[in-house]
C-alpha positions in Angstrom: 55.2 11.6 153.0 54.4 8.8 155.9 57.3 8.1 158.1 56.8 5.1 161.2 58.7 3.7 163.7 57.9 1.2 166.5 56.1 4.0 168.9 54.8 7.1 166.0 53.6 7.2 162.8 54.0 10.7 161.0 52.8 12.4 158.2 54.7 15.1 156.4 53.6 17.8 153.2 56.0 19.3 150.8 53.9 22.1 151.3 55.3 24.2 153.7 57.9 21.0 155.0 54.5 20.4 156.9 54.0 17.9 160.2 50.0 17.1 159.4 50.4 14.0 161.4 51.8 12.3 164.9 50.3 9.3 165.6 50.7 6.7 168.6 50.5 3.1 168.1 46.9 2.7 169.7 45.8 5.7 167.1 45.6 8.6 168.9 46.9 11.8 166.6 48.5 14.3 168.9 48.0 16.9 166.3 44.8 19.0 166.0 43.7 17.9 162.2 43.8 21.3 160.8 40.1 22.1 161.3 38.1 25.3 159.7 38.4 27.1 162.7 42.3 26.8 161.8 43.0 24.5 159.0 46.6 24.4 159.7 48.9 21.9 161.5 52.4 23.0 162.3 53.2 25.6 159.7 57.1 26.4 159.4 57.9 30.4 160.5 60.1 31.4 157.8 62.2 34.3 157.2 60.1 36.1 160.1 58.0 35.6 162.6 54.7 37.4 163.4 53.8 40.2 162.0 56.1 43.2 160.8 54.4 46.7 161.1 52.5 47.3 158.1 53.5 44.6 156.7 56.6 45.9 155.5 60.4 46.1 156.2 63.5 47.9 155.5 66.8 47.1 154.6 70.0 48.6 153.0 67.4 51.8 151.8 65.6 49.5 150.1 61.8 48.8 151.7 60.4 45.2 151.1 56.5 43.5 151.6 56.6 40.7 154.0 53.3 38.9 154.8 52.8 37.6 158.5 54.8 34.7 159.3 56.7 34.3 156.2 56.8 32.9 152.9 58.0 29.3 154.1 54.6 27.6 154.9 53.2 28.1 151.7 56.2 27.3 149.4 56.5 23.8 147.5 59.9 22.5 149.7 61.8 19.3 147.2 62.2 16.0 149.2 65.9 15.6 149.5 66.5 12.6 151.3 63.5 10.0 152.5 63.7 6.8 154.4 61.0 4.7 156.3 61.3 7.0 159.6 63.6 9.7 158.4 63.2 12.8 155.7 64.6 15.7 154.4 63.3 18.7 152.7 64.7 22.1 151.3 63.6 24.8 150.2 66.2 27.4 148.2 66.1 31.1 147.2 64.8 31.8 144.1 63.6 35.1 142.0 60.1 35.0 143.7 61.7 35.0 147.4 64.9 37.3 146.8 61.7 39.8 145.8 60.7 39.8 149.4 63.8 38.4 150.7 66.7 39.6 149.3 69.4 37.2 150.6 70.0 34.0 148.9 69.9 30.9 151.1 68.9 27.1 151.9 66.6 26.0 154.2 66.2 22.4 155.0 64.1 20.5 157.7 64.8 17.2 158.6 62.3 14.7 160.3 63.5 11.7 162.1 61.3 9.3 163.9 63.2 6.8 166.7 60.6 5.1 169.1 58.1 7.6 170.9 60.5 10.4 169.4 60.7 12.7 166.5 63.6 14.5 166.1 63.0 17.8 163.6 66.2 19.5 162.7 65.9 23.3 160.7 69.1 24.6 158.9 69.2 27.9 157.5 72.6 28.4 155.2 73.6 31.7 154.3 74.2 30.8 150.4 75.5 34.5 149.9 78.8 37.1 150.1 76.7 39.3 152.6 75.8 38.9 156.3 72.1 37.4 156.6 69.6 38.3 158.7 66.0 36.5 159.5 64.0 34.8 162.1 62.8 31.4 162.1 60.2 29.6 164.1 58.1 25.9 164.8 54.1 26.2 165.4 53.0 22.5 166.0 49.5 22.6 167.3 49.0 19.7 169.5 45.4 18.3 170.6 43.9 20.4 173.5 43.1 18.2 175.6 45.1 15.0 174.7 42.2 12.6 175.5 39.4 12.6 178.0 40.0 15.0 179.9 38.6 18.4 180.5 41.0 21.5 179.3 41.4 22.6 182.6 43.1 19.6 184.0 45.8 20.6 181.5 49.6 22.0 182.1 52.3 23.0 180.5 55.7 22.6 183.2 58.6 24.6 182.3 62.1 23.0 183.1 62.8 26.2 185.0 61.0 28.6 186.8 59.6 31.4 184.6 59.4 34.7 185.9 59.9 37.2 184.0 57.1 38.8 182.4 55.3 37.5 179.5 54.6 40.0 176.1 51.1 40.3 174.6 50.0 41.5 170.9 48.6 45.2 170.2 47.1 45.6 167.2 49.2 42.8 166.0 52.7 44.1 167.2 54.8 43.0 170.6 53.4 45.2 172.9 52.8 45.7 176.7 54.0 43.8 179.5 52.0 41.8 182.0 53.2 39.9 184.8 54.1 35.7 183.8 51.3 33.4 184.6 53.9 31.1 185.4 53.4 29.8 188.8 57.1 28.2 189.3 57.6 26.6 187.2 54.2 25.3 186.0 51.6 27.0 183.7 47.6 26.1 184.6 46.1 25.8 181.2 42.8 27.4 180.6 41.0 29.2 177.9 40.9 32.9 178.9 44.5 33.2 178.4 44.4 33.3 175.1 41.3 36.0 175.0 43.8 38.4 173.1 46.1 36.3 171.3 49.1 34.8 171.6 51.4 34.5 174.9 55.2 35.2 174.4 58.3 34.4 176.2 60.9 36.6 174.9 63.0 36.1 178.0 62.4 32.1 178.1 64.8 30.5 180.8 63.9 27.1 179.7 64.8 24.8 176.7 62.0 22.6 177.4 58.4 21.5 179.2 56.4 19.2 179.3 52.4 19.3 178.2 50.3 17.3 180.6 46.7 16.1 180.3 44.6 15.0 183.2 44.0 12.1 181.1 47.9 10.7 181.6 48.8 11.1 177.8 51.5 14.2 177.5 54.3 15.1 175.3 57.8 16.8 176.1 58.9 19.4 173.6 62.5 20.2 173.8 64.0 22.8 171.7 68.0 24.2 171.1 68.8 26.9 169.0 65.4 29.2 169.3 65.8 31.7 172.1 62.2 32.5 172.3 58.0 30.9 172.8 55.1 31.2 171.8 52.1 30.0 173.2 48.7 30.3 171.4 45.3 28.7 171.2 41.5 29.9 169.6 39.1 30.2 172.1 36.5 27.4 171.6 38.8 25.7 169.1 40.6 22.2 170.7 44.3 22.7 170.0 47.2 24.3 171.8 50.2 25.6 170.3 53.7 25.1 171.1 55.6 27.4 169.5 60.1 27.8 169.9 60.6 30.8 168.3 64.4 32.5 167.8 62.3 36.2 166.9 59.0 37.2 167.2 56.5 40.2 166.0 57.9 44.1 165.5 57.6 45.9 168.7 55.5 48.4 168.5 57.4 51.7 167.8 60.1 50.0 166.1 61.0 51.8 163.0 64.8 50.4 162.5 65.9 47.9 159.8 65.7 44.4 159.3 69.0 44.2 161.0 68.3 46.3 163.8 65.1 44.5 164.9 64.8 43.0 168.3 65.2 38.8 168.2 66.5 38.6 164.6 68.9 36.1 163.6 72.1 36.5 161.7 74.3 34.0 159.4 77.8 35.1 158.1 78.4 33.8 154.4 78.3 30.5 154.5 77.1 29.6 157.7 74.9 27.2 158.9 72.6 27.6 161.6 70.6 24.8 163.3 67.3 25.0 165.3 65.9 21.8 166.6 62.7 20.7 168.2 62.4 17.3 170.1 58.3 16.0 170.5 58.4 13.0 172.6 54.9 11.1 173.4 54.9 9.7 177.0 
């Protein structure tokens, strides 16, 4: 689905409620296209993010296959609601999720385009009589660098200083500790921080940065609602990702139930939680 307003042009799959697109007015696509090296866009972290150990988690004695990420980026969302620059698509629970996922629920994600802004709005409703527990996330991949400019000249700054330490993946779990690379508030972008995956913030200060270019384009991401970040690129590949998280991969160790796990959310019946993400082109 194509959505425009006077500054962006976007494009949006049902597959996976999907950003493939975010286009200025002179043409320029901050997204990375969803090349082989990773032919994805902004995939949609739904009912956990990262990886569980083994692949697997328990709940209420029961024990329950979860792939990495979710099932939300792969399922077919219905369009709701669709205007020139706005959209809304939902996603309910159904025999094939309550398999994996045994809460019943509605998730919607709303897109809504005004000038050099999109707005993106996720609502999880617990549809149930039981508490609900999951983690949601956003993994827009943005072009890396925006324009011509070399990757070093780029930077992410933090709207507050960062110290705390950062986490880093073993064997695919949250694992050790190493000191932040945040210098201040600002983060000097180069490649060999991402030599073993992923960088994660799961004691983020800030609910927003901005990512700079040495070429003058940049976007601010502002996020409420996720309590966490991820940051992640492939070495050699041209795309940074951006990624408000409220959860994030198993610690290693952790042996305890779904609703026992560090970073998981929880909805009562019938509530509705919202977790927005702001991308504004300057």
């Amino acid at each position: 689905m194509a959505l425009s307003s006077d500054g962006l042009a976007a494009y949006i799959s049902s597959k996976g409620a999907e950003l493939q697109s975010l286009r200025t007015r002179d043409g320029v696509d901050y997204l990375w296209a969803g090349e082989p090296s990773w032919p994805k866009h902004s995939p949609l972290l739904f009912p956990i993010v990262g990886r569980l150990a083994q692949d697997r988690y328990d709940y209420r004695g029961h024990s329950y296959a979860m792939p990495k990420h979710g099932f939300a980026r792969d399922s077919q969302f219905a369009i709701v609601e669709a205007s020139p620059h706005s959209a809304r698509f939902a996603l309910r629970s159904s025999d094939a999720t309550r398999a994996i996922f045994p809460f019943e629920f509605l998730l919607e994600v709303e897109f809504t385009l005004d000038g050099p802004r999109l707005d993106i709005r996720h609502s999880v409703t617990n549809l149930g009589d039981a508490d609900m527990y999951f983690s949601i996330g956003a993994h827009p991949a943005f072009r890396w660098p925006l324009g011509d400019a070399a990757k070093t000249q780029s930077r992410i700054n933090f709207e507050r200083h960062e110290p705390a330490p950062i986490r880093k993946l073993t064997g695919g779990l949250l694992g050790r500790m190493k000191d932040s690379p945040v210098e201040g508030r600002t983060l000097a972008l180069r490649e060999d921080l991402f030599a073993d995956d992923a960088i994660i913030f799961d004691a983020l200060a800030s609910k927003s940065l901005v990512f700079c270019c040495g070429s003058g384009r940049s976007a601010q991401i502002a996020w409420d609602g996720f309590r966490h970040l991820g940051l992640w690129s492939k070495p050699g590949a041209d795309f940074l990702c951006i990624e408000p998280w409220h959860g994030y991969d198993s610690p290693v160790g952790f042996a305890g139930p779904l609703d026992e796990k560090p970073g998981i959310a929880h909805a009562s019946p019938g509530e509705r939680r919202d977790f927005t993400l702001r991308i504004e082109i300057g």
